[in-house]
N, C-alpha and C positions, 0 to 999 in steps of 0.2 A: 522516409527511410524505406528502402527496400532492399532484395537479397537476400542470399539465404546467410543462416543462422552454423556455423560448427557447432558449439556448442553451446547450449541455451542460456540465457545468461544465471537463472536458479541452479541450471544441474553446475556449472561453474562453481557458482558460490556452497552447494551444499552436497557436493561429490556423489558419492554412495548414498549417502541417507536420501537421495531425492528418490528413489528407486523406492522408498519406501514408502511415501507417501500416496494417500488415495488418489484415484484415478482421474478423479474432474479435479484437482488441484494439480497434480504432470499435467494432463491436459489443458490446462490453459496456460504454462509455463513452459511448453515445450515444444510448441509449435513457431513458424518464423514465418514475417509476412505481415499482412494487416487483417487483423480477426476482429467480429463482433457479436459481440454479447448482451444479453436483454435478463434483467433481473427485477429485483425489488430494493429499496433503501429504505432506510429511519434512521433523520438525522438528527441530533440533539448537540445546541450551542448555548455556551454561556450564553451570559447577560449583561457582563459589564461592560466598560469603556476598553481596558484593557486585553479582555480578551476579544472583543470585536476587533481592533487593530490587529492585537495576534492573528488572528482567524484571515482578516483584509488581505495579510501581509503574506501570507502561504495558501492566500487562495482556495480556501477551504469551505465546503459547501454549508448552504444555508440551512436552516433549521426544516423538517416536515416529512412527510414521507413520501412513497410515488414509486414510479418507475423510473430505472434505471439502466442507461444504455450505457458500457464500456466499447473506445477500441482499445486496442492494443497492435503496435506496430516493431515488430523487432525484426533485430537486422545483427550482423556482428557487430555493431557498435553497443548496443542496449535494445532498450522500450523505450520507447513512447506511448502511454498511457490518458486516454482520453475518458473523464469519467460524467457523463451527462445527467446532470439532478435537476429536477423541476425546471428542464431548457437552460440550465448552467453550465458548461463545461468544466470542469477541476482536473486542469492539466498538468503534466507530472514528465519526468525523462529521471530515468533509470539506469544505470549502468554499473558495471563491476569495479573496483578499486584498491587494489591491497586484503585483497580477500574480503570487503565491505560491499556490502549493497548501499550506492548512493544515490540520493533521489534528491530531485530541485524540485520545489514546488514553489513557486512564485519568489521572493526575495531570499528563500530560505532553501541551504545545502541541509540533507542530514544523510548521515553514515549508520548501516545498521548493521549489523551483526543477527544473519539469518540461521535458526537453530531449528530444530526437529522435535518435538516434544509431541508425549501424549496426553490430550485432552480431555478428560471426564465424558464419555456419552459423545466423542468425536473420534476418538483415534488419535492416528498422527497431525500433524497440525506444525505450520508453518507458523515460526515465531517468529514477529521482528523487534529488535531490542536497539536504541538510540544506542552508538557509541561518540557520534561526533555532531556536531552543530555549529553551521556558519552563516553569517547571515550579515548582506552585503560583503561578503568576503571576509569576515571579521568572525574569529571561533567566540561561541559562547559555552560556558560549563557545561559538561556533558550532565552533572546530576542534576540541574534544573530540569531537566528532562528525562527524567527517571517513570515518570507517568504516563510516558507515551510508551504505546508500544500498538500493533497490528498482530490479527492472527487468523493464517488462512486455513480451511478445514473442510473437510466435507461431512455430511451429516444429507439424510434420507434422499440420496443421490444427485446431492447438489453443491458446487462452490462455495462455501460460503467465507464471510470475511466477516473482520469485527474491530474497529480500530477507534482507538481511546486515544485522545491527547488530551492531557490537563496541567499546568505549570501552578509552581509553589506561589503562593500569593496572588495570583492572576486567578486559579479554578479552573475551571473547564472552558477549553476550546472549543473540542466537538469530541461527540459519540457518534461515531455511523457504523450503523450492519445490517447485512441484508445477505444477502444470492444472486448468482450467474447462473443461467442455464449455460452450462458448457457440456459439448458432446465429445 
């Protein structure tokens, strides 16, 4: 993906309120091109059978902690998203949809609904909340997935991020948060 960006694909989806948000969170959502980023992670996954498939099935990073290198590649079509954990990559592609943030991550489409909210000891804070899920092409209940959500934020001048996935009966997918140094 290359070329430039009209309009980014978050200030798209979050109009005005993106203008609102801290500085290293626009900043890494509003740049076009291929950008990289060097942070920290802590990842935490179930245990079971069930959620390891889940986890297999969207590509979802292993359990530990470490360093953590993002790209990130937009263009006017979306992102492309490259997130590297202990020499893993957990790839992703991003794009706008009906006013939805939708993102493929291995077998599994999901549609989010990105909102603006203040966070205790954070500010503003980039929420993403499941509206849709499909997988092999096939919708599955959105409220099975009421426990997932991502929330991006900055805090002592840094990106940071925090994303929970956990499904009814199955538990925990994964927990991972950490920071991007973004300038």
């Amino acid at each position: 993906m290359s070329g430039p960006v009209s309009i980014p694909l978050y200030r798209q989806l979050l109009a005005a309120q993106f203008d609102t948000l801290p500085s290293k969170v626009r900043a890494l959502h509003e740049r076009s091109g291929l950008r990289r980023y060097h942070g920290k992670v802590e990842v935490e996954r179930g245990g079971g059978w069930a959620s390891r498939l889940c986890a297999w099935a969207t590509r979802l990073p292993r359990a530990g902690k470490g360093a953590l290198r993002v790209e990130i590649d937009a263009d006017e079509g979306g992102e492309r998203w490259a997130r590297v954990i202990a020499g893993k990559p957990m790839r992703s592609r991003l794009w706008a949809h009906d006013a939805l943030l939708l993102e493929q991550l291995g077998l599994v489409r999901f549609a989010f609904r990105l909102e603006v909210e203040d966070l205790p000891g954070a500010g503003r804070a980039v929420i993403w909340r499941v509206a849709q899920v499909r997988a092999l092409g096939l919708p599955l209940p959105a409220h099975w997935f009421a426990r997932v959500s991502a929330r991006e934020y900055e805090r002592e001048h840094r990106y940071r991020f925090d994303v929970t996935a956990s499904l009814p009966r199955i538990g925990l997918l994964v927990h991972y948060r950490g920071w991007l140094d973004v300038d």
